[in-house]
N, CA, C and O atoms as a DFTB+ gen file, in Angstrom:
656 C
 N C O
     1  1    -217.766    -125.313      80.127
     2  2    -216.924    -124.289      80.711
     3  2    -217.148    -124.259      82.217
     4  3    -218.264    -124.407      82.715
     5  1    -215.889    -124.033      83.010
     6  2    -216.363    -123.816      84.573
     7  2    -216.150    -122.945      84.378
     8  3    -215.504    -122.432      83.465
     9  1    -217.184    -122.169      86.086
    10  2    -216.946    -121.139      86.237
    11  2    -216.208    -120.983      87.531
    12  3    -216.293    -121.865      88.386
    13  1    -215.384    -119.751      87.746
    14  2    -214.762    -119.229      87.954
    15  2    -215.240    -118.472      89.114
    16  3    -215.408    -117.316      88.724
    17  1    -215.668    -118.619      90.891
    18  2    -216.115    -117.439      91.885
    19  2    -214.890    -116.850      92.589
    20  3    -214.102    -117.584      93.187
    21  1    -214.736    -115.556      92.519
    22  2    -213.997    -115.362      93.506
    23  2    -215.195    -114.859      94.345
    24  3    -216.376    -114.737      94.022
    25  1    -214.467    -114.564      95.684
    26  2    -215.595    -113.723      96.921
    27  2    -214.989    -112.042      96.934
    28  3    -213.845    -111.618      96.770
    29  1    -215.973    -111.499      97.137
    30  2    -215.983    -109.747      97.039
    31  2    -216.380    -109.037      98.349
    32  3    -217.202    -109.280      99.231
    33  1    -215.799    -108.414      98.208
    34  2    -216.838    -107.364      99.503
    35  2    -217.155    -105.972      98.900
    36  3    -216.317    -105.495      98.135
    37  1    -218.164    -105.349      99.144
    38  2    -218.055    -104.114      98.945
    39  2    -218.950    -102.554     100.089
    40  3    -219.989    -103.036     100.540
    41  1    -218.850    -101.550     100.412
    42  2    -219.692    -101.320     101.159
    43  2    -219.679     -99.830     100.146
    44  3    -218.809     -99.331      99.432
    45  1    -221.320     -99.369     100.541
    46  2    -221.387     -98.084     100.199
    47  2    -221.432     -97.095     101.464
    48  3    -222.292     -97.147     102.343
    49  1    -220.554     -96.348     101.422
    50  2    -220.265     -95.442     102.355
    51  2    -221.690     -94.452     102.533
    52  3    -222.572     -94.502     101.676
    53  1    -221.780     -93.729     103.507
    54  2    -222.803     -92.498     103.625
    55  2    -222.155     -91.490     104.739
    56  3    -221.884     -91.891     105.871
    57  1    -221.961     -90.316     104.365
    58  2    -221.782     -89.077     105.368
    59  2    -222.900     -88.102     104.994
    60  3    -223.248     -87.742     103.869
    61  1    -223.308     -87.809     106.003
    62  2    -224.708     -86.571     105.990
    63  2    -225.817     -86.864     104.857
    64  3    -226.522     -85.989     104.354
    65  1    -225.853     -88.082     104.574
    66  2    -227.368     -87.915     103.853
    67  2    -226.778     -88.348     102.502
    68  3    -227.522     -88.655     101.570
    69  1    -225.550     -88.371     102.405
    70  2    -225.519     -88.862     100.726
    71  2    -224.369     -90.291     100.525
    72  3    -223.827     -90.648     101.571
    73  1    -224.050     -90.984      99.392
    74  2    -223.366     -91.760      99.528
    75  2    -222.300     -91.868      98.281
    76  3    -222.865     -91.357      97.314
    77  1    -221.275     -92.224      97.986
    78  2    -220.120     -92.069      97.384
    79  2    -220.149     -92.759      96.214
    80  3    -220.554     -93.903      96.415
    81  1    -219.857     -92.516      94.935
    82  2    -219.707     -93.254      93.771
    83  2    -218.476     -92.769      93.121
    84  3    -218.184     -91.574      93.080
    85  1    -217.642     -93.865      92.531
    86  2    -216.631     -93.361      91.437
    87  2    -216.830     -94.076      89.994
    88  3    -217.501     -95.048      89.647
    89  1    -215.980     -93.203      89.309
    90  2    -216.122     -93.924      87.956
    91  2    -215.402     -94.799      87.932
    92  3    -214.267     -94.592      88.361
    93  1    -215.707     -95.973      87.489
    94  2    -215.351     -97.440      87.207
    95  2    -214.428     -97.391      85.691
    96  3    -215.153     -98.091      84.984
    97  1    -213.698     -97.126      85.140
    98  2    -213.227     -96.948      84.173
    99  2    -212.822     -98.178      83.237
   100  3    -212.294     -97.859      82.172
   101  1    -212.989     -99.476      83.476
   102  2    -213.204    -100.643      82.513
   103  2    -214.363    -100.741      82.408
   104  3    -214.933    -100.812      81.319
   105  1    -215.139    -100.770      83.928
   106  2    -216.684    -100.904      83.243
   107  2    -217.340    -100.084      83.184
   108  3    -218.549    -100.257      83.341
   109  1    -216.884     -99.020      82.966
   110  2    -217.923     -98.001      82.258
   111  2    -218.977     -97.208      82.782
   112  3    -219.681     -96.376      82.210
   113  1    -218.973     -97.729      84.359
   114  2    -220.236     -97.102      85.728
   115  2    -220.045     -96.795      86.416
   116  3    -218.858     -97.088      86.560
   117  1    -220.519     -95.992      87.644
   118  2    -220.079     -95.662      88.955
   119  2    -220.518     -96.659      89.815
   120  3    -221.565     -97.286      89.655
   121  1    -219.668     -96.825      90.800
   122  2    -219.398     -97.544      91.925
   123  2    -219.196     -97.534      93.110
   124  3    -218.649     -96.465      93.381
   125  1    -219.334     -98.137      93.983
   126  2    -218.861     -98.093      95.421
   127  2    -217.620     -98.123      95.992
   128  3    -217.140     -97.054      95.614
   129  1    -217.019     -98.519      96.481
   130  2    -215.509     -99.065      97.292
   131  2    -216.057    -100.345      97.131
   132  3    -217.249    -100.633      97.241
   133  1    -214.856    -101.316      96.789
   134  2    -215.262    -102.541      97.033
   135  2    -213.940    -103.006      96.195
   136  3    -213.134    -102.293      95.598
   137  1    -213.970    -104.384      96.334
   138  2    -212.982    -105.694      95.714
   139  2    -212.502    -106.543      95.985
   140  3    -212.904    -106.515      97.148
   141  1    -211.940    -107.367      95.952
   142  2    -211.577    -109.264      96.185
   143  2    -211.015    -109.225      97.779
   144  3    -210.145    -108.506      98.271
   145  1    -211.958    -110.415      98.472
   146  2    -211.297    -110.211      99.681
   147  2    -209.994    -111.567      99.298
   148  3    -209.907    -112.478      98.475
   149  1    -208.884    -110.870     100.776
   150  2    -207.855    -111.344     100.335
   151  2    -208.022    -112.787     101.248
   152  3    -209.009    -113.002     101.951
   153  1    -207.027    -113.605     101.124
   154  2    -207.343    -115.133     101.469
   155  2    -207.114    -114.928     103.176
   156  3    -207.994    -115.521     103.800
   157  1    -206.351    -114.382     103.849
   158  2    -206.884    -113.698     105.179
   159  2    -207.659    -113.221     105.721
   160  3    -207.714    -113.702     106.853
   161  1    -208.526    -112.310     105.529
   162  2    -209.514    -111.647     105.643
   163  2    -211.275    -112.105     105.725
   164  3    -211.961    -112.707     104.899
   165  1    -211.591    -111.600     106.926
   166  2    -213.261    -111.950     106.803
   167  2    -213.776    -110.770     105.504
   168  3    -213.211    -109.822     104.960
   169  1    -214.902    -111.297     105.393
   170  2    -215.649    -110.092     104.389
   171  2    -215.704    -108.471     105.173
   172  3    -215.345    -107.392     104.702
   173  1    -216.057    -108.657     105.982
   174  2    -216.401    -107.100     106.650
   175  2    -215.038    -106.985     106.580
   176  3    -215.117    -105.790     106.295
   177  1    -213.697    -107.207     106.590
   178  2    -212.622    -106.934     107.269
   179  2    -212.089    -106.180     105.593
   180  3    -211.730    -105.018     105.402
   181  1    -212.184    -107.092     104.767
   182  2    -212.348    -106.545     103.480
   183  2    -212.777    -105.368     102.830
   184  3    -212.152    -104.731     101.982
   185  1    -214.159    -105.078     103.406
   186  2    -215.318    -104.179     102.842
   187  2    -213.966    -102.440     103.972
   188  3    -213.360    -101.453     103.556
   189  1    -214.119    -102.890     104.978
   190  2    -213.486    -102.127     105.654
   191  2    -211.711    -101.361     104.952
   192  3    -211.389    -100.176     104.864
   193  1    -211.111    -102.307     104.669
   194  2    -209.662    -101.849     103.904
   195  2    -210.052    -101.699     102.448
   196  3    -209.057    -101.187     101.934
   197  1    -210.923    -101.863     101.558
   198  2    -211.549    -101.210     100.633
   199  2    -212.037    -100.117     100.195
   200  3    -212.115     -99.678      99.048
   201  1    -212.483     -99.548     101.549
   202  2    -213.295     -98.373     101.663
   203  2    -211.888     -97.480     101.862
   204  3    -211.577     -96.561     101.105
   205  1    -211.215     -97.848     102.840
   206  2    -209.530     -96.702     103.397
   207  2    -209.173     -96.941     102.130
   208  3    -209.658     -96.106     101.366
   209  1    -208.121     -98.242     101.292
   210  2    -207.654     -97.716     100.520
   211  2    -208.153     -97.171      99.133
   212  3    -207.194     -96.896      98.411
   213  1    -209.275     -96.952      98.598
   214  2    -210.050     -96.361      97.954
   215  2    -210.365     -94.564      97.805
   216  3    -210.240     -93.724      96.914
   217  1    -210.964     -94.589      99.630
   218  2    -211.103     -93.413      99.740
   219  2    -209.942     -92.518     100.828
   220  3    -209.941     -91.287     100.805
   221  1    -209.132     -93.182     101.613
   222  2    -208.536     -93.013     102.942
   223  2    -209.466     -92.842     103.976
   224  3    -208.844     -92.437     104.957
   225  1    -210.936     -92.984     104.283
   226  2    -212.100     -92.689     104.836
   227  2    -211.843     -94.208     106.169
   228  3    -211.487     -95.365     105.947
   229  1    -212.125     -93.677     107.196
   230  2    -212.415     -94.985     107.819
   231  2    -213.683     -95.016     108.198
   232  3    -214.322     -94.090     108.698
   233  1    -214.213     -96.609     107.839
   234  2    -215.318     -96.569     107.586
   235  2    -216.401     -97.223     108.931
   236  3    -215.803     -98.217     109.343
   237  1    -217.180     -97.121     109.410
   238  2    -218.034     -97.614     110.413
   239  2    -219.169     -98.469     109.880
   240  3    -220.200     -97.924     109.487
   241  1    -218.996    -100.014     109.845
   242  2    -219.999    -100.856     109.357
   243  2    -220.993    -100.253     110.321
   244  3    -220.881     -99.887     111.491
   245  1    -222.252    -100.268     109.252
   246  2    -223.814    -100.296     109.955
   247  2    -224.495    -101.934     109.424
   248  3    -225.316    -102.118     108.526
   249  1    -223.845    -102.961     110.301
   250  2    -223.971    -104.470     109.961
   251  2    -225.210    -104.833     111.329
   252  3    -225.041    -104.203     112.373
   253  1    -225.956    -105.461     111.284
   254  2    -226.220    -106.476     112.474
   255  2    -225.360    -108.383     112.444
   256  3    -225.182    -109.273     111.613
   257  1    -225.057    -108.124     113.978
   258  2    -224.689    -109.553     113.961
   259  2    -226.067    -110.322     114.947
   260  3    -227.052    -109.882     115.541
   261  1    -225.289    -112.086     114.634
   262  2    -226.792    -112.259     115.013
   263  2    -226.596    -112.883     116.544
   264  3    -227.643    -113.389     116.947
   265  1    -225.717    -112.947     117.297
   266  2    -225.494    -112.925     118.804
   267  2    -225.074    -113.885     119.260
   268  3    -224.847    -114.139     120.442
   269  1    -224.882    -114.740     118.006
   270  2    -224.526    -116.406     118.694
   271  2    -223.040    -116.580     118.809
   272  3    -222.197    -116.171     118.010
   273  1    -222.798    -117.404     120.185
   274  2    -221.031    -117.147     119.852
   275  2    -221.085    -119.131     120.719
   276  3    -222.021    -119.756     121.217
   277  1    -219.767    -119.452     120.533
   278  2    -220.251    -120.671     121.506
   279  2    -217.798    -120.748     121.420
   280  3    -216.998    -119.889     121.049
   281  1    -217.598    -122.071     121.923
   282  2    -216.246    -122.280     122.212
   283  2    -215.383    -122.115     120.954
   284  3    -214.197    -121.796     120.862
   285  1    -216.170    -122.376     120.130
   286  2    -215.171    -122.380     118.891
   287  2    -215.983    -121.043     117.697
   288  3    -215.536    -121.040     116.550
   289  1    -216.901    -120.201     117.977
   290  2    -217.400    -119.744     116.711
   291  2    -217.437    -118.376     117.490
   292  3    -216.794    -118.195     118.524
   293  1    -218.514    -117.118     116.711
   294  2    -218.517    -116.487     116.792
   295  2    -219.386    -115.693     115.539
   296  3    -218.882    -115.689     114.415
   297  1    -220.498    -115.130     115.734
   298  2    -221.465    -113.994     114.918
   299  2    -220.536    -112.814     114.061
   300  3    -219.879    -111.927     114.606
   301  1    -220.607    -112.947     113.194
   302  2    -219.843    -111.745     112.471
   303  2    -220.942    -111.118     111.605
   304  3    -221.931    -111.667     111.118
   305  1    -220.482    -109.646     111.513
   306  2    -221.539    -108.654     110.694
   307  2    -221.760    -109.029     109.547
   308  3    -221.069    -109.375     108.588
   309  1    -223.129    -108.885     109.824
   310  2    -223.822    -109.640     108.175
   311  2    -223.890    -108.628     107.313
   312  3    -224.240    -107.499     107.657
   313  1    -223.444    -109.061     105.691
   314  2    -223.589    -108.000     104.929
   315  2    -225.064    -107.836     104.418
   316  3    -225.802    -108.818     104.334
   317  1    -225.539    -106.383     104.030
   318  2    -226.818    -105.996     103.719
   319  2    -227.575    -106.919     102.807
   320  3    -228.666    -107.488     102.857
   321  1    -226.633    -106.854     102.001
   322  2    -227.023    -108.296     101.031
   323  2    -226.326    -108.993     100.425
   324  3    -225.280    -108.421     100.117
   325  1    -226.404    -110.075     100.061
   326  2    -224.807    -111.289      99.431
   327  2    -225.234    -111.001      97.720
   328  3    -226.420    -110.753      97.503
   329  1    -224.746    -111.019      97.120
   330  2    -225.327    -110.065      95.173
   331  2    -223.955    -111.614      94.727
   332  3    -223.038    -112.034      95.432
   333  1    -224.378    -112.046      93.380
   334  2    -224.065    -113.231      92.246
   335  2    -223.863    -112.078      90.815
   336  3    -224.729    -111.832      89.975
   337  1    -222.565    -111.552      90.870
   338  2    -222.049    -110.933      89.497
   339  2    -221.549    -111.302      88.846
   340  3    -220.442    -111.677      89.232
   341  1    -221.918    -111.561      87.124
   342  2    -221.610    -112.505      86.277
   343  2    -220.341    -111.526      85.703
   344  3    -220.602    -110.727      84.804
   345  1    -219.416    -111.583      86.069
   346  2    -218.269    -110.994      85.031
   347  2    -217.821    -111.516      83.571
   348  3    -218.116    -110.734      82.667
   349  1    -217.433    -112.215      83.340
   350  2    -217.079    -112.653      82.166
   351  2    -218.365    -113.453      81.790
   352  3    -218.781    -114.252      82.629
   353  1    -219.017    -113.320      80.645
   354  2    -220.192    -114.232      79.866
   355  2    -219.424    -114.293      78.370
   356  3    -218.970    -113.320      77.767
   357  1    -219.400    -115.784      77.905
   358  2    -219.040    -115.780      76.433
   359  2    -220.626    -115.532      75.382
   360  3    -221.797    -115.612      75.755
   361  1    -220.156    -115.268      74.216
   362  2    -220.893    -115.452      73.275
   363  2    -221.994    -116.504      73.206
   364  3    -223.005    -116.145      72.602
   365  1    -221.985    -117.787      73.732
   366  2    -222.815    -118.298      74.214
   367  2    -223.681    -118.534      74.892
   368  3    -224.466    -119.481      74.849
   369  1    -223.577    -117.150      76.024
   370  2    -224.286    -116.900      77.462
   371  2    -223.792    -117.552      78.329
   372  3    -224.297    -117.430      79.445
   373  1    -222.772    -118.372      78.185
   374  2    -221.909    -119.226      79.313
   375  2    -221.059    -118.533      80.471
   376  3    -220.472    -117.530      80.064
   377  1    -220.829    -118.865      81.989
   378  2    -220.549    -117.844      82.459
   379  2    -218.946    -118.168      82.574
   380  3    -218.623    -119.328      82.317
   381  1    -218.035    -117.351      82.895
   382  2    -216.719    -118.372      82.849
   383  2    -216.269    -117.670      84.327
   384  3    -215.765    -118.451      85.133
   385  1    -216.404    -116.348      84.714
   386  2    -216.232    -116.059      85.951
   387  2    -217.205    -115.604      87.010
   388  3    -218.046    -115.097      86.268
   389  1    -217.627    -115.452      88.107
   390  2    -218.466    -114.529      89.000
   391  2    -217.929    -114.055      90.224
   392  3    -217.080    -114.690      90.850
   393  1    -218.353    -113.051      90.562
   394  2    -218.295    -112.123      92.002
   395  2    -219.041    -112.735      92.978
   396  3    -220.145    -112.772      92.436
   397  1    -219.197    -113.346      94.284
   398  2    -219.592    -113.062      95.104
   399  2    -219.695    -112.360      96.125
   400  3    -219.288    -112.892      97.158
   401  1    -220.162    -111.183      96.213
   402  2    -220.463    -110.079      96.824
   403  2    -221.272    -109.902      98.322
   404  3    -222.459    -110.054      98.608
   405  1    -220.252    -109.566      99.030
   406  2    -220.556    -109.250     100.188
   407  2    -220.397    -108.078     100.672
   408  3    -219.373    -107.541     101.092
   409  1    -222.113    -107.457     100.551
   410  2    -222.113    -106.047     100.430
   411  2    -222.725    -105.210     101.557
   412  3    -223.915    -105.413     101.797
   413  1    -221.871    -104.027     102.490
   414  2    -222.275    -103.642     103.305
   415  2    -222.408    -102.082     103.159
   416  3    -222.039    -101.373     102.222
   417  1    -222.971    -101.769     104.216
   418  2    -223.216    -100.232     104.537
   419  2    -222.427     -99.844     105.515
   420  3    -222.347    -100.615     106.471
   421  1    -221.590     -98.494     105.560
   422  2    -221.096     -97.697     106.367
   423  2    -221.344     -96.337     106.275
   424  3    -221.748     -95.555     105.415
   425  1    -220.756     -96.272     108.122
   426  2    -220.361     -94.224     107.802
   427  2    -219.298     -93.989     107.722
   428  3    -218.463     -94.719     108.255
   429  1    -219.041     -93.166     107.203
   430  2    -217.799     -92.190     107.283
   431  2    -217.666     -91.088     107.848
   432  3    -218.681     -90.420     108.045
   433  1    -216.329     -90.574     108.281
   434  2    -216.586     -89.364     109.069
   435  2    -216.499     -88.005     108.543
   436  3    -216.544     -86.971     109.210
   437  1    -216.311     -88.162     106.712
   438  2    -216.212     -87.063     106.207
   439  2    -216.514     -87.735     104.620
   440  3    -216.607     -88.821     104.050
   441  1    -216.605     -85.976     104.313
   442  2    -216.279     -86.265     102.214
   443  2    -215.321     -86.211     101.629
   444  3    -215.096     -86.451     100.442
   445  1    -214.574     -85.832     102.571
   446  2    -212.715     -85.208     101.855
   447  2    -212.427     -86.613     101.512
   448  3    -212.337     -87.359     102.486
   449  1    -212.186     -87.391      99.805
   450  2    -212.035     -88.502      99.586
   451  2    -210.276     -88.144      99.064
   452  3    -209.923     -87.107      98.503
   453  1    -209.385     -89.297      99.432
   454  2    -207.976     -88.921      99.565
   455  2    -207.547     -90.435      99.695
   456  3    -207.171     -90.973     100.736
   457  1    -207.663     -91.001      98.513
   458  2    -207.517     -92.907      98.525
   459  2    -205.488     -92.953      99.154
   460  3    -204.421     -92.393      98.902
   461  1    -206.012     -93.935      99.984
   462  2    -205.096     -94.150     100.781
   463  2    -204.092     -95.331     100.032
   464  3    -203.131     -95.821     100.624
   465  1    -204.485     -95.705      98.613
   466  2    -203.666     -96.952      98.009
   467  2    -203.054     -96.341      96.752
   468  3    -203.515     -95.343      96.199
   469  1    -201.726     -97.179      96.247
   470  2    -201.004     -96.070      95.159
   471  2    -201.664     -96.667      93.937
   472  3    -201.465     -95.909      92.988
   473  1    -202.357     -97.705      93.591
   474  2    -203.217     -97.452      92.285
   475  2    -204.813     -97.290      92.181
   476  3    -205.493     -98.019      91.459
   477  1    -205.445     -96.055      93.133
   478  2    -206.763     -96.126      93.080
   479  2    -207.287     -94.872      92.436
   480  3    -206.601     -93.856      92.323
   481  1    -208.408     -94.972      92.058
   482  2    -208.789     -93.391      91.160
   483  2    -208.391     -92.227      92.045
   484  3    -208.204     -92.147      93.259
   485  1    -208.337     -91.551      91.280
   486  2    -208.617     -90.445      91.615
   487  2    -209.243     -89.776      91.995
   488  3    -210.209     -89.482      91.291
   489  1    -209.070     -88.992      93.581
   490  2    -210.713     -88.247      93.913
   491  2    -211.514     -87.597      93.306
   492  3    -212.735     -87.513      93.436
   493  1    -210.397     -86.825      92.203
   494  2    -211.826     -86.321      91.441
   495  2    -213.262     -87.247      90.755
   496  3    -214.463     -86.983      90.697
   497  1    -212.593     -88.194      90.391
   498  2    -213.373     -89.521      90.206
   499  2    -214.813     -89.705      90.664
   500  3    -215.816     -90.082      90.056
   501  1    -214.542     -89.198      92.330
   502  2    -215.834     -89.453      93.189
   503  2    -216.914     -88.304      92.767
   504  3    -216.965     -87.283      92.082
   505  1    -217.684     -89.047      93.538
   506  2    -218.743     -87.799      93.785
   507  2    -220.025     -88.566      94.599
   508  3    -220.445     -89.710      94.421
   509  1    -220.518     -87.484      95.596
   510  2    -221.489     -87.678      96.582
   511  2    -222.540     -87.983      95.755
   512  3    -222.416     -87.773      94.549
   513  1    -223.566     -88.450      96.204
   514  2    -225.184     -88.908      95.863
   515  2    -226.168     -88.807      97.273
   516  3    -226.313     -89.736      98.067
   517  1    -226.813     -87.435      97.388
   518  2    -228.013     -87.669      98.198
   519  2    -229.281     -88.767      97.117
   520  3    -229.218     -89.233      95.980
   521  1    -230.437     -88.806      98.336
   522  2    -231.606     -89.675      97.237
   523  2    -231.727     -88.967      96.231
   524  3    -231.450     -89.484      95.149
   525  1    -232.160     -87.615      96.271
   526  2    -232.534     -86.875      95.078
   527  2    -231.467     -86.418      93.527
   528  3    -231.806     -86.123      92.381
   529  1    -229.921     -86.562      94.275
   530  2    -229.249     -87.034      93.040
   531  2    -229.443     -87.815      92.056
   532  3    -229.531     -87.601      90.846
   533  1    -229.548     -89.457      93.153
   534  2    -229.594     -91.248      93.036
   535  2    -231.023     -91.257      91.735
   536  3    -231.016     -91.750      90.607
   537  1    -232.343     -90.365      92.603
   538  2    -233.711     -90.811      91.614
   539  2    -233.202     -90.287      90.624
   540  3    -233.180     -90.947      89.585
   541  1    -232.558     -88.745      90.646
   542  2    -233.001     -88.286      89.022
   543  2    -231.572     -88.960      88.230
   544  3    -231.454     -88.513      87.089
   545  1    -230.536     -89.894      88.613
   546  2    -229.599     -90.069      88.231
   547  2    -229.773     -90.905      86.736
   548  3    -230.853     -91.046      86.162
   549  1    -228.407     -91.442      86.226
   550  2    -228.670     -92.332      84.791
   551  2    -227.683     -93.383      85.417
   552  3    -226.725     -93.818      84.778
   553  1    -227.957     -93.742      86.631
   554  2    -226.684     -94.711      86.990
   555  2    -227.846     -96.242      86.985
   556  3    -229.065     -96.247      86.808
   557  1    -226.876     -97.464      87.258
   558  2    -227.865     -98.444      86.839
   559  2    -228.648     -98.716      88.197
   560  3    -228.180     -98.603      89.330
   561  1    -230.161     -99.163      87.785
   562  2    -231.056     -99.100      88.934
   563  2    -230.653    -100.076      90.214
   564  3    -231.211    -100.127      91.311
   565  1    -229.437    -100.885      89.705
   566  2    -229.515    -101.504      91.431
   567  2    -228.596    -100.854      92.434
   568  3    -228.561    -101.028      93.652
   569  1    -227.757     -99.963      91.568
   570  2    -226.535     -98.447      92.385
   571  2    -228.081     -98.070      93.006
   572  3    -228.599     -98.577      94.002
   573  1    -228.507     -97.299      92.346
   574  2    -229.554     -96.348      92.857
   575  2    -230.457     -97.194      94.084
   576  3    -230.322     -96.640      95.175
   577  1    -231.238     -98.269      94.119
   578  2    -231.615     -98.458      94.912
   579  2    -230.861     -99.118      96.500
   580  3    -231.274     -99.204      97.657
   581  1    -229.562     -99.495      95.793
   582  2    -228.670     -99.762      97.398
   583  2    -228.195     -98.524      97.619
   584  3    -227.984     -98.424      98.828
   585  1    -227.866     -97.325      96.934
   586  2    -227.591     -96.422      97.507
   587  2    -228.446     -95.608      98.192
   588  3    -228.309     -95.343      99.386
   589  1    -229.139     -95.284      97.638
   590  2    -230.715     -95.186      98.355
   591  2    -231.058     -95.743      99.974
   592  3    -231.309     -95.014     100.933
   593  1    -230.982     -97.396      99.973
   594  2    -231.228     -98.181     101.062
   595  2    -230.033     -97.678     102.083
   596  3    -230.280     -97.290     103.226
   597  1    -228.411     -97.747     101.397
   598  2    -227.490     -97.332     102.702
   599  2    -227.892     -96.030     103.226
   600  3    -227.789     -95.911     104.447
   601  1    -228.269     -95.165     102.657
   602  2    -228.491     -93.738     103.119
   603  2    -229.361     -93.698     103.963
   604  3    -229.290     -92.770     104.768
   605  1    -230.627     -94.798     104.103
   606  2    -231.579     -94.549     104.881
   607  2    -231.363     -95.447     105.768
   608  3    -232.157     -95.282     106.693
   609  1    -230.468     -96.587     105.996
   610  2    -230.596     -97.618     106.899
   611  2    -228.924     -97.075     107.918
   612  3    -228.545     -97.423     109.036
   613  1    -228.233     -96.028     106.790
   614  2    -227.128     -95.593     108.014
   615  2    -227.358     -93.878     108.711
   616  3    -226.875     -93.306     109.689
   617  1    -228.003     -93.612     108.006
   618  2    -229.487     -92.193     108.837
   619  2    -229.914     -92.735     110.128
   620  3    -229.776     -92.118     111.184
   621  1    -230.565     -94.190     109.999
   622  2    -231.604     -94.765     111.106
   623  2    -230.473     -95.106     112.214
   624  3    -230.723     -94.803     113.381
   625  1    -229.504     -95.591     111.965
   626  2    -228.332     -96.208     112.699
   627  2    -227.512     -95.094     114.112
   628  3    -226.671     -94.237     113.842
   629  1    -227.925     -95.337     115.314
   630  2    -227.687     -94.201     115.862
   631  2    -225.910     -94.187     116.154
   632  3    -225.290     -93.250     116.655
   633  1    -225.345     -95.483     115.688
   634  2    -223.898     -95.468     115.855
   635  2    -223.127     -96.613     115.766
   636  3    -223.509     -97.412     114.911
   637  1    -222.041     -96.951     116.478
   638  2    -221.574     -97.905     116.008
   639  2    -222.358     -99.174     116.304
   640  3    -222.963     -99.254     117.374
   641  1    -222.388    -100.224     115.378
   642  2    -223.287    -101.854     115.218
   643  2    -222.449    -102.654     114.968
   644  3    -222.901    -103.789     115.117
   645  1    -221.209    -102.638     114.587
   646  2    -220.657    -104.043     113.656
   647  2    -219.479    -103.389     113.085
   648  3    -218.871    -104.077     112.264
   649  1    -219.159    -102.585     113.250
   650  2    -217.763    -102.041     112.223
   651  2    -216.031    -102.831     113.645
   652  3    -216.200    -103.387     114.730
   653  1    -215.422    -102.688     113.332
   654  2    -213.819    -102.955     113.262
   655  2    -213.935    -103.579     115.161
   656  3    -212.922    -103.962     115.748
């Protein structure tokens, strides 16, 4: 069987100390903003129109780039971390599709969530997560610990780094 990568972006938002999850309603979990970047698009550029049409929020990457630019190139914001999601596994353990995930941190300038695209959940959907939500939460431990990490690495962030 081959498998199947598309590339992803996703970022977890943070305003005042907490960070955004919705219910995922095929898979069954809460989630970030995120989904397939389009064949135009850099990853951050992705993670960025993910987050608006999701939440209508515009979002402020907290990315570092790494400074190198020369005649033909150019440093673009690195995501927090690149994540390998096995979507489809058969009965065999075989994989037939995966995510590659390019996953960043932002701010936002508010909580009022108001998805700016005509098929995205519903705000009620959302809901904030400070840390002390995230620890005592039942969400799966790698939500909790990147949500966790954006909250404290876009706290430390005194402003804009890498966003638009």
């Amino acid at each position: 069987m081959e498998t199947t990568r598309h590339f992803t972006a996703t970022a977890y938002i943070v305003n005042d100390g907490a960070t955004a999850l919705h219910d995922h309603e095929r898979l069954g979990i809460r989630v970030p903003p995120g989904g397939h970047i389009d064949r135009d698009e850099l990853p951050h550029e992705a993670a960025i129109r993910e987050v608006y049409e999701e939440t209508g929020l515009e979002a402020e990457l907290v990315a570092d780039r790494a400074g190198i630019e020369g005649p033909n190139g150019r440093s673009l914001p690195q995501p927090a971390h690149l994540l390998l999601y096995d979507i489809n596994v058969d009965d065999a353990g075989r994989v037939g599709h995966q995510h590659v995930d390019h996953l960043y941190f932002a701010r936002v300038p508010s909580r009022v969530i108001d998805p700016a695209g005509s098929d995205e959940v519903d705000s009620n959907d959302w809901h904030w997560y400070t840390p002390a939500d995230l620890r005592t939460s039942d969400l799966d431990a790698d939500v909790i610990d990147l949500g966790r990490e954006a909250i404290d690495r876009v706290s430390e962030s005194p402003g804009e780094s890498g966003g638009r």
